[in-house]
N, C-alpha and C positions, 0 to 999 in steps of 0.2 A: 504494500500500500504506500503508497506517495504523500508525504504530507501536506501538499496544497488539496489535495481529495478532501482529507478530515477537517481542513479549517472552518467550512462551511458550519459544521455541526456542535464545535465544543467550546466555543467561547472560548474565557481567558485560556482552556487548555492548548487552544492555538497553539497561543506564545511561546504555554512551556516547551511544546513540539520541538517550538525553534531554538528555544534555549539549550534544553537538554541534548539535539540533533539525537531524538529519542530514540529509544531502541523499538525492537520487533515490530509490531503490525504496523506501528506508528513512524517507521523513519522512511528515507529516501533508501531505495535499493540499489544505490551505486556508491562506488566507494569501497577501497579495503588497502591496506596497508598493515604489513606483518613481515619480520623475517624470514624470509623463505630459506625453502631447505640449504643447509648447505652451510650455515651459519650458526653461530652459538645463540639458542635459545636465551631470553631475556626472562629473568625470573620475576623482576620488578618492571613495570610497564608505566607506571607514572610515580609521582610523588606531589599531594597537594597539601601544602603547607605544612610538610613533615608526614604529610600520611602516606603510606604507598601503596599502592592499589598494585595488588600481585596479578601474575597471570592466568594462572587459575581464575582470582577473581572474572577476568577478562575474557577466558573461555568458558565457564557460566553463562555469561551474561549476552554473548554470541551465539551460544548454543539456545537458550530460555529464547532469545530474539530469532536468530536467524536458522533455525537446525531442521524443523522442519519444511522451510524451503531448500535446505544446502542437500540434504539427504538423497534429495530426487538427482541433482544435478550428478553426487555422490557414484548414487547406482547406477546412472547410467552409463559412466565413463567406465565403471568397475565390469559390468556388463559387455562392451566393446572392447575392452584388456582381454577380459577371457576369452572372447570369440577372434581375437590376434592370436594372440597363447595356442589355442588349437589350431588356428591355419598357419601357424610358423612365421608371422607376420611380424617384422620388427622396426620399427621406423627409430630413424637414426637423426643424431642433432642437425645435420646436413640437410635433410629430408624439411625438420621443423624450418632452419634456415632457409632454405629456399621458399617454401611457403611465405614464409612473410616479406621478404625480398620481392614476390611475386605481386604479392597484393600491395604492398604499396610503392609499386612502381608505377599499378591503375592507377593510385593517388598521385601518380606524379610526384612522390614525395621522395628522400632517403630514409633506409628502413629507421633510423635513430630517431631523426626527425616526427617518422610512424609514429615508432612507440610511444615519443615522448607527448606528439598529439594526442593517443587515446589515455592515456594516465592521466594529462592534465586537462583536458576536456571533458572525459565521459567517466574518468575513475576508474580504469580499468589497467591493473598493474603488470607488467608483462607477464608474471605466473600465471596472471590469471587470464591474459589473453591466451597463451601459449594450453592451459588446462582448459579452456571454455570454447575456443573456437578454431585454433589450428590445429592438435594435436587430434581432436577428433573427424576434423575434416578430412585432415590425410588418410586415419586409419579407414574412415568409409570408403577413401576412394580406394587403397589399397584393398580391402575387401573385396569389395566389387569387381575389381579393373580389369579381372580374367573372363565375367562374364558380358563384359558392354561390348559391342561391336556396332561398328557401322555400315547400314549393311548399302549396295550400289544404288536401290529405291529410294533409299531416307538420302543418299548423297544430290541426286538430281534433282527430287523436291524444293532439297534448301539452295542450291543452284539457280533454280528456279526462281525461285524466292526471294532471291538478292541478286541478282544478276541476270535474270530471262528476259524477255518480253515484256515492254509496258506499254501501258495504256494512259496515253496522256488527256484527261478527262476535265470539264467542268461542272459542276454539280450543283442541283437547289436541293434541301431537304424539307420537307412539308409535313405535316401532322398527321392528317386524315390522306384519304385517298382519293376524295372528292376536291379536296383543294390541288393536290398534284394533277391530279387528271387537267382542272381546268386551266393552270399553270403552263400545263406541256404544251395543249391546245395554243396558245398564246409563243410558246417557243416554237414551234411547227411552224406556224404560218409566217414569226419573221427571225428566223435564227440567229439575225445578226444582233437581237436585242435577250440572247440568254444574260451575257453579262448581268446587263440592268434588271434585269426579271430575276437574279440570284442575289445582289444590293436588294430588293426592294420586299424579296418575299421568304431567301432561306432562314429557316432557324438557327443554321448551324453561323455563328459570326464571323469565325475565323474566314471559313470561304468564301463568307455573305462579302466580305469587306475586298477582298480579290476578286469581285463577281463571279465566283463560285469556283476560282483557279484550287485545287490539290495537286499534292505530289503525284508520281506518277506510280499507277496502282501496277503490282503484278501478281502472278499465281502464289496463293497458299497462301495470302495475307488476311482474305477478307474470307464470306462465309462462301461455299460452292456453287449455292442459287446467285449470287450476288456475280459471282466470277463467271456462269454461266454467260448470261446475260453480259456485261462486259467483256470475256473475252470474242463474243459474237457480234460485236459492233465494229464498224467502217469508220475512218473521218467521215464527218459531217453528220452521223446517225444521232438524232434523239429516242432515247432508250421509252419506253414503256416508264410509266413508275413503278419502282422495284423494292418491295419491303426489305428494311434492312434494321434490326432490332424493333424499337418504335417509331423507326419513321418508313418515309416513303422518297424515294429519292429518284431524281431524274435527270442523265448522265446527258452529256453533249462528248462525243467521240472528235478531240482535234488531231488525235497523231498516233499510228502505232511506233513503237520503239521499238528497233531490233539491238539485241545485245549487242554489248560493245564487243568489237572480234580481238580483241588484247584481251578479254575477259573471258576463254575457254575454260570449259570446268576440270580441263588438265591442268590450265595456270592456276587455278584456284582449288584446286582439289585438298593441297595439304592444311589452308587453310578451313575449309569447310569439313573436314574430316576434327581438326578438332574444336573449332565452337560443338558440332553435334557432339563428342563423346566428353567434353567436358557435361552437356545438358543431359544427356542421358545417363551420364555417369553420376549427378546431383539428383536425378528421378530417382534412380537404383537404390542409392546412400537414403535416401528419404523412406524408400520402400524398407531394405534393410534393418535399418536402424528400427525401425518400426515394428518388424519380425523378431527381431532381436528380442526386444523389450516385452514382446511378446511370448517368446519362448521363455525367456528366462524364469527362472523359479525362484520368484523376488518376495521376503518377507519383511516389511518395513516394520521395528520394533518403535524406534525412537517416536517419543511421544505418545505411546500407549503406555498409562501406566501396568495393567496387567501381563503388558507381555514383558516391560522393561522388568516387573520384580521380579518373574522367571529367568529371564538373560541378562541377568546385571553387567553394565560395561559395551552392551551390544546393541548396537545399532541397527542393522539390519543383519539380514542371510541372503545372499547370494548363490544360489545351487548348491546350498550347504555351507557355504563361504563366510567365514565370518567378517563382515565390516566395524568396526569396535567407535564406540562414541567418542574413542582418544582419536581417532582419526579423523570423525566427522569434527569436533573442536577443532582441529587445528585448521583443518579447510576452511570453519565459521570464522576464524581470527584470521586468516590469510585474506579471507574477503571481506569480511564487516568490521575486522579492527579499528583499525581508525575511527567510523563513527560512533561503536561501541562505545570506547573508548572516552569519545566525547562528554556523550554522556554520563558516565560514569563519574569523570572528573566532576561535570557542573552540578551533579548530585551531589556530589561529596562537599562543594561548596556552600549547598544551600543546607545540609545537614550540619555543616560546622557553622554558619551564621546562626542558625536555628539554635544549634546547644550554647554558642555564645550570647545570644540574648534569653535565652531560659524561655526558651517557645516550644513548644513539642506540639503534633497533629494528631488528634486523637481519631476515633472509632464515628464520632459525633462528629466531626469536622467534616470526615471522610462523606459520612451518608449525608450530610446538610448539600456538599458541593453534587452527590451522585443527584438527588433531590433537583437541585438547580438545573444543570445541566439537563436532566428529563423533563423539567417544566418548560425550560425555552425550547425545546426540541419536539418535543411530544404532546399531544392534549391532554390534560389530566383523568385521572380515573371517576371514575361516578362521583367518588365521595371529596371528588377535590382534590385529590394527593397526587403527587407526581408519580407517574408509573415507571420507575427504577429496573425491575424485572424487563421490561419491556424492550427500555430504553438501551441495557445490556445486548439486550436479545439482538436489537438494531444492530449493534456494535459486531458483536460477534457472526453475523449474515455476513454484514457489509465489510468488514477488515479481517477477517477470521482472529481475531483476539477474543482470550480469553477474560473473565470479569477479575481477575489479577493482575493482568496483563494490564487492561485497560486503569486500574485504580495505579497498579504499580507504575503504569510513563504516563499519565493524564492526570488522575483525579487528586494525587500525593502533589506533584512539584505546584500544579493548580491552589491547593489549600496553601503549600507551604511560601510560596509567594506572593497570595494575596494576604497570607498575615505580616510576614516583611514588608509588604508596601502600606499597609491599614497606615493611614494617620498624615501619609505624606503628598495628601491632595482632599481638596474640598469641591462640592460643587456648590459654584453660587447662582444667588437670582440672576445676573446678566448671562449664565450660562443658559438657564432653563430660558429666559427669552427668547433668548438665540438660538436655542433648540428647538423651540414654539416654532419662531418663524420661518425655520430652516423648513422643518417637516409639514407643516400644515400653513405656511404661507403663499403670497401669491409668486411665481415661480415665473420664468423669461421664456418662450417658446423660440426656439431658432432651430436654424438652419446650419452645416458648420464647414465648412472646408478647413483640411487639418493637411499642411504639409513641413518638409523638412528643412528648406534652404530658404534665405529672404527673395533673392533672387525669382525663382519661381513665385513666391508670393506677392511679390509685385507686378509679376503680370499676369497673374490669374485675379488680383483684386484689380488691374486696370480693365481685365475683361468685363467684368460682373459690373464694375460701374459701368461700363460703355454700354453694355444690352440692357442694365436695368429691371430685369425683371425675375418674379421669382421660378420662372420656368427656367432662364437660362441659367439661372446661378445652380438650379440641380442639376441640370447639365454640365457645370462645371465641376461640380462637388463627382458626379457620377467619373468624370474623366480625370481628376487630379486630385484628387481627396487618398490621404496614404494612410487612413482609419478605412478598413474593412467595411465594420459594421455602416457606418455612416456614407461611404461611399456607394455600399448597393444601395442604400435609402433614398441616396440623392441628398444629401448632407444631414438628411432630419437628426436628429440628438436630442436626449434626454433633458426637458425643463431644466432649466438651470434656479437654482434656490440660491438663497443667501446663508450664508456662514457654512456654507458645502467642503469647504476646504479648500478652495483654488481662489483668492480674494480678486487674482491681477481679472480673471474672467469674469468674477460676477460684476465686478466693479464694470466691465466694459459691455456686459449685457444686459445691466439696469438703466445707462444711460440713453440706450435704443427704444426709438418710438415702432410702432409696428411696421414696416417693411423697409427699414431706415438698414444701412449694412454698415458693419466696423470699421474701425482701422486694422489695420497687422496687429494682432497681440500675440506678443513672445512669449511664452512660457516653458518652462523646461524643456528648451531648444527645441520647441515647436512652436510653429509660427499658424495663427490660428486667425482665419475671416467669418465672423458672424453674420447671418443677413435674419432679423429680427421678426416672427413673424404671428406675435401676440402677447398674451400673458393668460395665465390660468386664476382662475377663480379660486381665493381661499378656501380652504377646508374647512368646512362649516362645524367645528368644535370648539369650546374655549378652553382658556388656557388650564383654570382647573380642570377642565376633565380631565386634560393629557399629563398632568403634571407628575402626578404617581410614574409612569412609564416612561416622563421624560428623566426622570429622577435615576432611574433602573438602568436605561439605554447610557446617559453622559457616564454616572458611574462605572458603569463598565467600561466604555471607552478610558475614565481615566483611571480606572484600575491598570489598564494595559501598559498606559504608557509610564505608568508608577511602576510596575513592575520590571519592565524592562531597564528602567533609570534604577530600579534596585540592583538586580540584576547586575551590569555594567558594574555599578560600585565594588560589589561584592569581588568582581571579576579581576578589575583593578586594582584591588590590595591585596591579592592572592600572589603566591609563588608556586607558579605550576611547572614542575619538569616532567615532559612528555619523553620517555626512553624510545617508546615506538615511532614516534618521528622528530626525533632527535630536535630538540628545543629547546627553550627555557621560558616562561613568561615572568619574568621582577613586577615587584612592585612598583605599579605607578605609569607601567605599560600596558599597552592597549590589546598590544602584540605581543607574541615568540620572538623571541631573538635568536638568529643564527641556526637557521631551520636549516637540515639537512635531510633530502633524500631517503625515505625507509625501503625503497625497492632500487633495485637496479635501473640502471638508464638501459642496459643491452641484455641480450638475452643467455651472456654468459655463464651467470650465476642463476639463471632457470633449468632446474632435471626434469628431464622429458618424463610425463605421468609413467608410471608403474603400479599394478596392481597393489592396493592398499590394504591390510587386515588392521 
């Protein structure tokens, strides 16, 4: 589970999310940093403010978090070892070498360069590239590679297919078959106006705006009705309309192509022999792999407790195989260290602030915040109460976490934070006003073109004042607006309210009369054109009615940002040494100092997978 998924639903436990860079159900699933083999094991993995948080602890808390995801990944590589093991099958560091040489020289990159992009991009540490997607790739192909052939039919096909005969076409596409029909009609009698008649009438845009030019189609591209018909046309033939998914399409024939005679399928043969057994040999691996997983005689212990007090120490069976839990740990800390880790630390911080001001989170605390959390979240039960059972229940569908799980990385750092921040924010009357009129005030209706450069916005706002009107300015919003949402709309956007949080923009959409348009406002190097096109009627409540739940809403909000500003404090008079990625954090910094590397940059110090017990 990803933690921008959960924020939606836990309130302040958001934060802690981010705080703690929380474990199991609850964190981002990328990310690991661990001494890989080969290397002397680190007994102590951090130290925070004198405390040191051991590895064990560390492989715990990887395993509790990540173990029943790692398991699967586990058996399956253990599963492919054995069926090498039996066919004599040995891939060699050369083998892994060239693989990733291979692939990122598609990238265009040098393989170091590779690495060092997937590490610090997507958090994927060369081990774990090397255990997760090469070492298994080769050994499918290697499995395989005796039985894929190419045979002389599949060669001519794709021959065909990239290099035959084409058909140089213009096309309209239509809806119904009654609108094509009377379309064609209309191309028939003056052929010299398809062009215009695929501008004025195709659905498809891209060829509508070519008057209906496409590439040049050949065999084995499209579907066999469709090739039937197209290969059966002359220049100058307009085709029938021809169903082709949900449309209806009608071809104008300007050119046949004959292959280019430099392009024989002798010249081209060695290249077409291996695009196909790469593809077919990635179908096989796919099939394979799948058989495999299949055959296998797989008993997953980990995580039941009944089977685990029968096989203590064992993680799974494998065809009788023992996979041991010492082994699934290390691969949990090899991959989710680091943010293990994380959190670990920021727990420990908030437990040592907690015993240093004499605060402790009781049982009451616990069930007040599960309470909470199922009232915003949930409708209450018959009798009023917040349905907590329920509200688990949610949790556990939706993120597979257990009600442990969830108290132990949500509903604990949640309590133990909001009592650290208690006292260090108030809401006042000019808040609740401000809230009032935020939420149930009267509100700016516009229009928005949102772009990146001033340049461009200065002559997309000389356009809109020249035309004037608000038809053209959604045309402009629709053609240069680099907001998604707003630009399919044709610039519409969401009423804009006062005290919303963006001041430079309200401030510049209060002082607009109804169809009256902006200046350029800058905001967070986006340069922003309003064209004004009302205001909404206030929300007919007063202020006591809403005042209870504006009271609830600011609270929370400034609980957030008291927490966080706790938080931070706490972080900065701490002395965190990280062993696993070599750092230090002093007091008074914000930062690690003198971070170094916990994985290798090359794939030296990576040992090609081996069967695990």
């Amino acid at each position: 589970m990803r933690k921008h998924s959960f924020f939606l639903v836990i309130g302040l436990g958001a934060l802690c999310l981010v705080l703690f860079g929380c474990a199991g159900a609850f964190a981002q699933t990328q990310g690991s940093t661990a001494a890989p083999t080969g290397r002397v094991a680190l007994k102590v993995m951090a130290n925070v403010n004198g405390q040191e948080i051991s590895r064990q602890q560390l492989v715990q808390a990887c395993l509790k978090d990540y173990g029943a995801e790692v398991i699967e990944r586990v058996v399956s590589r253990q599963i492919l070892q054995i069926a090498c093991n039996r066919a004599n099958i040995v891939i060699s560091p050369e083998e892994i070498q060239a693989e990733i040489e291979e692939t990122a020289k598609r990238f265009r990159l040098p393989t170091d360069q590779y690495l060092s992009l997937l590490e610090r991009e997507r958090g994927i540490s060369p081990r774990q590239y090397v255990y997760d997607a090469v070492w298994p790739s080769v050994a499918v192909r290697k499995l395989v590679g005796a039985t894929v052939k190419v045979t002389p039919e599949e060669l001519q096909k794709e021959y065909e297919r990239r290099y035959g005969t084409a058909v140089k076409v213009r096309l309209i596409s239509c809806k119904t078959m009654e609108e094509a029909a009377k379309i064609r009609e209309q191309a028939v009698a003056k052929p010299e106006d398809f062009p215009k008649l695929a501008q004025e009438y195709s659905t498809d845009p891209y060829s509508a705006s070519l008057g209906g030019i496409v590439p040049p189609l050949r065999r084995y591209t499209n579907g066999e009705d469709f090739e039937k018909v197209l290969f059966a046309m002359k220049p100058g033939d307009i085709s029938q309309p021809t169903p082709v998914a949900d449309m209806f399409l009608i071809l104008l024939c300007e050119e046949i192509l004959p292959p280019d005679p430099a392009l024989t399928l002798d010249a081209v043969k060695g290249e077409l022999e291996s695009i196909l057994l790469q593809s077919k040999t990635q179908e096989a691996a796919q099939q394979m792999s799948k058989k495999l997983l299949e055959d296998a005689k797989v008993e997953i212990i980990y995580g039941n407790p009944e089977k685990s007090a029968k096989h203590p120490g064992v993680a799974a069976f494998i065809d009788g195989k023992v996979v041991s839990v010492a082994v699934l740990g290390e691969e949990c800390l090899t991959r989710y260290g680091k943010i293990s880790l994380e959190g670990i630390i920021n727990r420990t911080l908030i437990e040592q602030e907690l015993k240093t001001k004499k605060m402790t989170i009781s049982e009451d605390d616990i069930q007040a915040e599960l309470e909470r959390i199922a009232l915003q979240n949930l409708p209450p039960k018959a009798d009023g109460q917040a349905d907590v059972d329920q509200w688990i229940s949610v949790i556990q569908q939706r993120f597979g976490a257990t009600r442990q799980q969830y108290i132990y990385d949500v509903i604990w750092p949640s309590c133990a934070l909001q009592k650290l921040a208690a006292g260090q924010f108030e809401v006042t009357d000019e808040d609740l006003q401000r809230g009032y009129e935020s939420n149930y005030g009267v509100k700016v209706r516009c229009r928005a073109i949102l772009l990146n450069d001033m340049r461009t916005a200065q002559r997309v706002w000389a356009l809109a004042r020249e035309m004037g009107t608000e038809e053209s300015f959604i045309e402009l919003a629709k053609k240069y607006s680099m907001e998604p949402g707003s630009r399919a709309n044709g610039g519409e956007v969401p009423p804009i309210a006062k005290y919303s949080g963006q001041p430079i923009l309200e401030e510049a959409a209060f002082k607009l009369e109804t169809g009256e348009m902006s200046q350029i406002i800058s905001t967070d190097g986006v340069f922003i054109i309003l064209l004004c096109t009302g205001r909404t009627e206030p929300i007919g409540v007063t202020f006591e009615e809403t005042k209870d739940l504006l009271i609830r809403d600011i609270t929370q909000k400034k609980m957030s940002l008291a927490i966080a500003n706790v938080f931070e404090e706490i972080k900065a008079k701490a002395t965190i040494e990280n062993y696993l990625e070599g750092n230090v954090k002093l007091p008074g910094s914000a930062t690690p100092e003198a971070p170094k590397p916990a994985q290798p940059s090359s794939l030296q110090e990576v040992p090609i997978p081996a069967a695990q017990t």
